[in-house]
DSSP file (Angstrom, degrees, kcal/mol; ACC not computed):
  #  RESIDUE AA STRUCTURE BP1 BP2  ACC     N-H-->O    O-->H-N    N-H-->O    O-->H-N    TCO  KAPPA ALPHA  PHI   PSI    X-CA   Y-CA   Z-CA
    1    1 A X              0   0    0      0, 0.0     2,-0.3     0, 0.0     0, 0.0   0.000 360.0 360.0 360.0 139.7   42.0   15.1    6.5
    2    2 A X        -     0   0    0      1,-0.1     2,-0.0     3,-0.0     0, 0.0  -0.621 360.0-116.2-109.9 118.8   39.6   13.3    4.1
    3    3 A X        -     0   0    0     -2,-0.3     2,-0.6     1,-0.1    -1,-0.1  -0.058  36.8 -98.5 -66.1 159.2   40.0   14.3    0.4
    4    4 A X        -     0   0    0      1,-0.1    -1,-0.1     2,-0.0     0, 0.0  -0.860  29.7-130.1 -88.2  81.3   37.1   15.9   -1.1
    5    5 A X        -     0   0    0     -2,-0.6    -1,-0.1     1,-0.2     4,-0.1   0.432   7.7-150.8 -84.5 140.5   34.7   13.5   -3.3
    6    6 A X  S    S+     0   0    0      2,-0.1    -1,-0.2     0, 0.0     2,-0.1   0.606  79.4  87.1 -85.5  -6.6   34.1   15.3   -6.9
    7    7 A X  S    S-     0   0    0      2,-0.0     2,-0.3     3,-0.0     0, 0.0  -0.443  94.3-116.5 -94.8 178.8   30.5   13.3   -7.0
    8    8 A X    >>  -     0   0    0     -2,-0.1     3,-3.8     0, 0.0     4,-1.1  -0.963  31.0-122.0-111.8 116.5   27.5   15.5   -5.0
    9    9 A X  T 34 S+     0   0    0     -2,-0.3     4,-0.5     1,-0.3    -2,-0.0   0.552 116.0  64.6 -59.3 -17.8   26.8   12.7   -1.9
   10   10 A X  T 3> S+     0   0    0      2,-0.2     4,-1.4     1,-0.2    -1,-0.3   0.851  97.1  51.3 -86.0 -17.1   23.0   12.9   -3.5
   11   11 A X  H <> S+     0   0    0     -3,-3.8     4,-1.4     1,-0.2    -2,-0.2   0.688 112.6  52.8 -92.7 -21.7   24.4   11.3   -7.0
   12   12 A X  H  < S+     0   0    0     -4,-1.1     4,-0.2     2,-0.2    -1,-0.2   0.573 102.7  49.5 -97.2   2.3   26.0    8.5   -4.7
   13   13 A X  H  4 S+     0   0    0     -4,-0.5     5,-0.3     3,-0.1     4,-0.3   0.830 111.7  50.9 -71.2 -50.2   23.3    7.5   -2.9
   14   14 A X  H  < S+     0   0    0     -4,-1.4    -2,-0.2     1,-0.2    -3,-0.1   0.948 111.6  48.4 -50.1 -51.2   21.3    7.1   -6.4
   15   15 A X  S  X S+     0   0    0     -4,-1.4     4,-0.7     2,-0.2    -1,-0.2   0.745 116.4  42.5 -53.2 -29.8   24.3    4.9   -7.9
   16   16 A X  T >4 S+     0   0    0     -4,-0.2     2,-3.4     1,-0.2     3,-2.5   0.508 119.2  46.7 -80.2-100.5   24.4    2.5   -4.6
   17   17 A X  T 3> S+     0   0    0      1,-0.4     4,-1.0    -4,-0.3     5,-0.3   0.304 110.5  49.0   1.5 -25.6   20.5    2.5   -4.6
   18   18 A X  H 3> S+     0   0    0     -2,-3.4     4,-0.9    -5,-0.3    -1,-0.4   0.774 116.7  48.6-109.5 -18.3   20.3    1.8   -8.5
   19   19 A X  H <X>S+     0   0    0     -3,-2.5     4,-1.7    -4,-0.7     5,-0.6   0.938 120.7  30.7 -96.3 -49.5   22.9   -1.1   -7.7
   20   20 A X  H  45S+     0   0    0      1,-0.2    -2,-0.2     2,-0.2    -1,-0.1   0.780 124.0  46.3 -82.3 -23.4   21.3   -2.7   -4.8
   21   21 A X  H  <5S+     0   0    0     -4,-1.0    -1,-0.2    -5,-0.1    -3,-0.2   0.878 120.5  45.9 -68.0 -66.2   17.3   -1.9   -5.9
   22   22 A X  H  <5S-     0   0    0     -4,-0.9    -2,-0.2    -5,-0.3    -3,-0.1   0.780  97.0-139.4 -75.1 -43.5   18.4   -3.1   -9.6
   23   23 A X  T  <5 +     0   0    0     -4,-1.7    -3,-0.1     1,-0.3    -4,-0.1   0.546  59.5 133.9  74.0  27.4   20.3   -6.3   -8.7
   24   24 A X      < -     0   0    0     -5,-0.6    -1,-0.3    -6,-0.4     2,-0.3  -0.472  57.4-113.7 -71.1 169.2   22.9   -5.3  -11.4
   25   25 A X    >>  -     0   0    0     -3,-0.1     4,-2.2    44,-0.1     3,-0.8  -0.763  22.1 -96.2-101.7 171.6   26.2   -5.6  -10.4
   26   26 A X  T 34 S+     0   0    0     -2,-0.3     4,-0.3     1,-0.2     5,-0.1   0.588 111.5  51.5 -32.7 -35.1   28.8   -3.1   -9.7
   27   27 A X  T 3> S+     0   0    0      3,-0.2     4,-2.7     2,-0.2    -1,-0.2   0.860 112.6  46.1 -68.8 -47.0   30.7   -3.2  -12.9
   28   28 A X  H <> S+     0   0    0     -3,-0.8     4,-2.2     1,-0.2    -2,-0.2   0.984 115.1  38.0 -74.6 -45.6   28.1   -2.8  -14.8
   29   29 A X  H  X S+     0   0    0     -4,-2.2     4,-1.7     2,-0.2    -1,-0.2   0.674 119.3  54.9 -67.9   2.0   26.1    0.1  -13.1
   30   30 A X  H >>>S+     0   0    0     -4,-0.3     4,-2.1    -5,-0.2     5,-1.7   0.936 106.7  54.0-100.7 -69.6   29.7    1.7  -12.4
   31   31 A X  H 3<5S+     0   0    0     -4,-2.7    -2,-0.2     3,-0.2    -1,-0.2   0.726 101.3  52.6   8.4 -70.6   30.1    1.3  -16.1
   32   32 A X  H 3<5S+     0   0    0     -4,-2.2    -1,-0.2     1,-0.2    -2,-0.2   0.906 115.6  45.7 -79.9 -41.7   27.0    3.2  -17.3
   33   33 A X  H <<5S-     0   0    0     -4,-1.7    -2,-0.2    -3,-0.5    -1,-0.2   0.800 106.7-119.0  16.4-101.5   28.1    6.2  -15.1
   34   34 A X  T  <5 +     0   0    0     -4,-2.1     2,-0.4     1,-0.4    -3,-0.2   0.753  66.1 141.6 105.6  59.5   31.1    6.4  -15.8
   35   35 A X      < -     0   0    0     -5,-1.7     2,-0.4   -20,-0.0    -1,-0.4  -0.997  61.0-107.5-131.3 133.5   32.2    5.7  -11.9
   36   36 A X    >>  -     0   0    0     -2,-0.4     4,-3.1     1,-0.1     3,-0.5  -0.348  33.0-121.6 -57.8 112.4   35.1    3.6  -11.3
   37   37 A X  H 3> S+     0   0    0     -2,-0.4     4,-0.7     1,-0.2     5,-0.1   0.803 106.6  51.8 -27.7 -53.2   33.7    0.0   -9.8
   38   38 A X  H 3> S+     0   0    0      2,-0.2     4,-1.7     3,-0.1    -1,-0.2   0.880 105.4  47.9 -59.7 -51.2   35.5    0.2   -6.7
   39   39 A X  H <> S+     0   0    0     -3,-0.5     4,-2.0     1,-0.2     5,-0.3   0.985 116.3  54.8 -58.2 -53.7   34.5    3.8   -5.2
   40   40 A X  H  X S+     0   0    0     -4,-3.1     4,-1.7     2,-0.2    -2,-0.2   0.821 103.8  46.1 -35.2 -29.4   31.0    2.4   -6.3
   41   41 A X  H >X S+     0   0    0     -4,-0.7     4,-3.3     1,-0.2     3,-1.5   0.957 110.8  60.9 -81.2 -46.9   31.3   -1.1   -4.1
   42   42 A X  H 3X S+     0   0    0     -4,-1.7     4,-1.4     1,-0.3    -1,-0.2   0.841 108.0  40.1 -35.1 -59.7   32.4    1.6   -1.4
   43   43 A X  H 3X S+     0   0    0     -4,-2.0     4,-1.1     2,-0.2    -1,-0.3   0.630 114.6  50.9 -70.5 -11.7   29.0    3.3   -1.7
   44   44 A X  H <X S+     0   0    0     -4,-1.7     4,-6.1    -3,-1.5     5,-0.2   0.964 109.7  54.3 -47.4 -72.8   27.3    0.0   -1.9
   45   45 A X  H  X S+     0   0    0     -4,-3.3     4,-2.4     1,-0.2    -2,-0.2   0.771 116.0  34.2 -10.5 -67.0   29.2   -0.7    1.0
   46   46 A X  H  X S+     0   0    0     -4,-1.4     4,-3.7    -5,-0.5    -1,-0.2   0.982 114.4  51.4 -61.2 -66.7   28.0    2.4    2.8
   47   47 A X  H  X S+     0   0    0     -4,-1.1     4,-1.7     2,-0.2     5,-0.2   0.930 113.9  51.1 -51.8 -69.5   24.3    2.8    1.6
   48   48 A X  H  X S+     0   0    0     -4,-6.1     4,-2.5     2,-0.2     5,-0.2   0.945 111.0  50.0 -44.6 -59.4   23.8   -1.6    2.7
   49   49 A X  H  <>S+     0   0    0     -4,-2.4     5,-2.4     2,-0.2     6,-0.5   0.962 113.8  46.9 -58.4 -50.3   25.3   -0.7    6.4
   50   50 A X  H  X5S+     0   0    0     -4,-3.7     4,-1.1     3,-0.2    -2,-0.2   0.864 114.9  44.2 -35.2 -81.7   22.7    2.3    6.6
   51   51 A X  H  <5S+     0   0    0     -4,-1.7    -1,-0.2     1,-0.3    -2,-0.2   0.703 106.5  56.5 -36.4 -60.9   20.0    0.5    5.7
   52   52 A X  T ><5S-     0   0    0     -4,-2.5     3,-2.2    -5,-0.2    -1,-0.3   0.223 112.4-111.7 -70.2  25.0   20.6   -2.5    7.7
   53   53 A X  T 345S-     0   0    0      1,-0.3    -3,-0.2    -5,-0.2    -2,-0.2   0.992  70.6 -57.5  53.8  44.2   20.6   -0.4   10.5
   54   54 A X  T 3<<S+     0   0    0     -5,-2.4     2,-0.5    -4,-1.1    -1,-0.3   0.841  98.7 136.6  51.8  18.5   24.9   -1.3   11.0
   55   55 A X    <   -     0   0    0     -3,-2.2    -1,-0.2    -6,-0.5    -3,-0.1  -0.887  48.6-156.0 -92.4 137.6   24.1   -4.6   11.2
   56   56 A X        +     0   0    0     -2,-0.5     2,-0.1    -3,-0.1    -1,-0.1   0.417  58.9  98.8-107.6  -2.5   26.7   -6.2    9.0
   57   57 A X        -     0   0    0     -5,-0.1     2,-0.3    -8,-0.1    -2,-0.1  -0.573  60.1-148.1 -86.2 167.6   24.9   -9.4    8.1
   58   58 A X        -     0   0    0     -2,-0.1    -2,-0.1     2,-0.1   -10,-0.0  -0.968  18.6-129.7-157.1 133.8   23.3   -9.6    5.0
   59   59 A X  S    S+     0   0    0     -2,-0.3     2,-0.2     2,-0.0    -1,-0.0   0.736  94.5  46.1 -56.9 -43.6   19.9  -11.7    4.1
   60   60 A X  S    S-     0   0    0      1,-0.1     2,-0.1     3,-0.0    -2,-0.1  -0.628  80.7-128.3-109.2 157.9   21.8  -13.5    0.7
   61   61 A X     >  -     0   0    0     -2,-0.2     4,-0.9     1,-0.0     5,-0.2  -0.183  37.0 -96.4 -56.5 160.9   25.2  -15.1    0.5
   62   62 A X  H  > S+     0   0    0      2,-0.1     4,-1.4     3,-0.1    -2,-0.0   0.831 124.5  40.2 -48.6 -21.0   27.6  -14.1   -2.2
   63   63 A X  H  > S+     0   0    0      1,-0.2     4,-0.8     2,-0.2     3,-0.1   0.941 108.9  58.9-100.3 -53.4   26.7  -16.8   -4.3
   64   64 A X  H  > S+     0   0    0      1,-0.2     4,-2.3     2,-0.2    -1,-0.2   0.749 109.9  41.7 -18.3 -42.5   23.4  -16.6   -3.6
   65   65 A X  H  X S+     0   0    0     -4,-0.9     4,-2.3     2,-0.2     5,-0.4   0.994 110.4  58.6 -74.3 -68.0   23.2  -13.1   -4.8
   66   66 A X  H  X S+     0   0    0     -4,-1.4     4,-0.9     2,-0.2    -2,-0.2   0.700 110.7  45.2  -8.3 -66.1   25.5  -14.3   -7.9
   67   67 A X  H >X S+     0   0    0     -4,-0.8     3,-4.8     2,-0.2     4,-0.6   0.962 109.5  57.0 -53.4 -75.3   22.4  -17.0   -8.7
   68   68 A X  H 3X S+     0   0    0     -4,-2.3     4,-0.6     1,-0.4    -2,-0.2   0.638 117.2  36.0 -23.3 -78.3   19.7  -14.1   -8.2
   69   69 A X  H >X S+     0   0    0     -4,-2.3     4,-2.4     2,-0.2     3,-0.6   0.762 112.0  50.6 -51.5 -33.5   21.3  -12.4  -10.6
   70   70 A X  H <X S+     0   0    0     -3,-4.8     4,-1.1    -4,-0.9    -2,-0.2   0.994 112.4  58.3 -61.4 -74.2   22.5  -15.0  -12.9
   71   71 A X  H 3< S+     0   0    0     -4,-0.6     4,-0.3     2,-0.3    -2,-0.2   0.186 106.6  45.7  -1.2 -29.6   18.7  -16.0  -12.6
   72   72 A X  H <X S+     0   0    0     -3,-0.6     4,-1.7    -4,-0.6     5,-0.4   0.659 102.0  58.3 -84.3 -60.7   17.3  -12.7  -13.8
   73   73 A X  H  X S+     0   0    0     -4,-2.4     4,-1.5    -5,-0.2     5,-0.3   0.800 107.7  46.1 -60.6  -1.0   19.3  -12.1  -16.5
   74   74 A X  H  X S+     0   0    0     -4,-1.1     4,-4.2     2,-0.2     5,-0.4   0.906 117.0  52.1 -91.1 -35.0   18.1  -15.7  -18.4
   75   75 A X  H  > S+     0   0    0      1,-0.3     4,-0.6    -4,-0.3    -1,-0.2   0.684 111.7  40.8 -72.8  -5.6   14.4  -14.5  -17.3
   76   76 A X  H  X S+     0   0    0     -4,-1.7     4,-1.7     2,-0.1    -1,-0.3   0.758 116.3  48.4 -93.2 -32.4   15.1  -11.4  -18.8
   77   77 A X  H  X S+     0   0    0     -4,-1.5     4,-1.5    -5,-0.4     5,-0.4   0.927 111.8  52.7 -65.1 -55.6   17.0  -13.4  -22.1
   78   78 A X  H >X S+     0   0    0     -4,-4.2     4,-1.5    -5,-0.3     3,-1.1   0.999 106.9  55.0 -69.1 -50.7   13.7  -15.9  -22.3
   79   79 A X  H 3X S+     0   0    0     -4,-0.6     4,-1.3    -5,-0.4    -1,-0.2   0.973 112.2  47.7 -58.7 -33.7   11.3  -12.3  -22.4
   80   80 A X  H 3X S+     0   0    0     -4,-1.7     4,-1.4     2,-0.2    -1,-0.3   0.831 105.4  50.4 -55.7 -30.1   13.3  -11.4  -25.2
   81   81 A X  H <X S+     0   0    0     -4,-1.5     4,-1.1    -3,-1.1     5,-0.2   0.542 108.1  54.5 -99.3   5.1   13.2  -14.1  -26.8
   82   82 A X  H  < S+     0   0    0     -4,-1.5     4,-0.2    -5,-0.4    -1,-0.2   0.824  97.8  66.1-102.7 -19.6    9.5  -14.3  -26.6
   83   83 A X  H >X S+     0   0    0     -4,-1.3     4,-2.1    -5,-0.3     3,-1.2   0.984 103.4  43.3 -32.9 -86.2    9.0  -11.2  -27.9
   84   84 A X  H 3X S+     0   0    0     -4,-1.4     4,-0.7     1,-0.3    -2,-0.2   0.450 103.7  55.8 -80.5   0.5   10.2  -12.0  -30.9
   85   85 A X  H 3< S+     0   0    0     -4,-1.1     5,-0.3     2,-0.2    -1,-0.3   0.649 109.8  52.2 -66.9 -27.7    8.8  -15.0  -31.6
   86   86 A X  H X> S+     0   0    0     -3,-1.2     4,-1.8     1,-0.3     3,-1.8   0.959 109.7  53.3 -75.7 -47.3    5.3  -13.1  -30.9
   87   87 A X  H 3X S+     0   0    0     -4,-2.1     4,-1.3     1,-0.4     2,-0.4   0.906 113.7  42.7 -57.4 -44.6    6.7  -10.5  -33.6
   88   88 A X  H 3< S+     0   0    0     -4,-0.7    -1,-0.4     1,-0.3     4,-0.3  -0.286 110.5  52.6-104.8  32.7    7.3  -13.4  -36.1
   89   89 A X  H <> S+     0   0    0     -3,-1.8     4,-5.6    -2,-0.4    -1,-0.3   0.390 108.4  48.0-110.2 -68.6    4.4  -15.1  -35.5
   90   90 A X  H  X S+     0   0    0     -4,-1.8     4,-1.6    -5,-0.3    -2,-0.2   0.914 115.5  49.7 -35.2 -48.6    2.5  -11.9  -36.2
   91   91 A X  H >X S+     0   0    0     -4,-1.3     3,-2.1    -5,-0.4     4,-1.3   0.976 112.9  46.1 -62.3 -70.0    4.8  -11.5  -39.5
   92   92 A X  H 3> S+     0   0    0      1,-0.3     4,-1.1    -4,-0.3    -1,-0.2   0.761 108.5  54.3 -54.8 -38.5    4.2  -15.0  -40.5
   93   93 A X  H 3X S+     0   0    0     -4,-5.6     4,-0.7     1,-0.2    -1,-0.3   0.864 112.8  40.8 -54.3 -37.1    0.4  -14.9  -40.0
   94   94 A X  H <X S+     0   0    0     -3,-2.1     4,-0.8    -4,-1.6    -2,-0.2   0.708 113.7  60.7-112.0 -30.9   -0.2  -11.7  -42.2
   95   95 A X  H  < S+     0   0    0     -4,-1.3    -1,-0.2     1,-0.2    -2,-0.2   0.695 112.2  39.4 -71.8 -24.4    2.7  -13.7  -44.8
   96   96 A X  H  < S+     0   0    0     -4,-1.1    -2,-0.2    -5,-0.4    -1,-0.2   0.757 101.6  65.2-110.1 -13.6    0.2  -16.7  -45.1
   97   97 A X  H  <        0   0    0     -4,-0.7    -1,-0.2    -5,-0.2    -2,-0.2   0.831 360.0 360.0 -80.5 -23.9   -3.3  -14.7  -45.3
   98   98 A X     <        0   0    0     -4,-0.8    -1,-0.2     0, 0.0    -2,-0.1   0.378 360.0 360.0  -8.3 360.0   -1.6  -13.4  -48.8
């Protein structure tokens, strides 16, 4: 008989969803939680077969996915860093009308 999960089945659909939606990876969103990575990939797992209708193929490779992600986060590192050049810009403009 199949042990009795301490999560509410609606708070792991929301955790796969926020992994696969997000393109974070497991560690991390299992991490912010506070869900052990592995029960997570398990709901990944689950949540991807649903969704693909039980078909077990999947659009990206691993690595593929790996880039995508690799690939976000520097486009998310370059909006940061463009931010704050617009903040220093701003600073330096208002430093030189003095």
């Amino acid at each position: 008989m199949a042990r009795q999960s301490k999560y509410p089945e609606e708070f792991r659909r929301q955790a796969a969803a926020l992994v696969l939606d997000s393109g974070r990876t497991i560690r991390d969103v299992g991490r912010e939680l506070g869900v052990n990575h592995e029960t997570l990939r398990n709901w990944v797992a689950q949540l991807r077969q649903e969704r693909d209708g039980g078909q077990s193929s999947s659009l990206l490779s691993d690595d593929e996915r790996a880039e995508l992600l690799r690939l976000r986060r520097q486009v998310a590192q370059l909006e940061l860093e463009k931010e704050i050049l617009k903040k220093a810009a701003v600073f330096f403009a208002r430093e030189t009308e003095r």
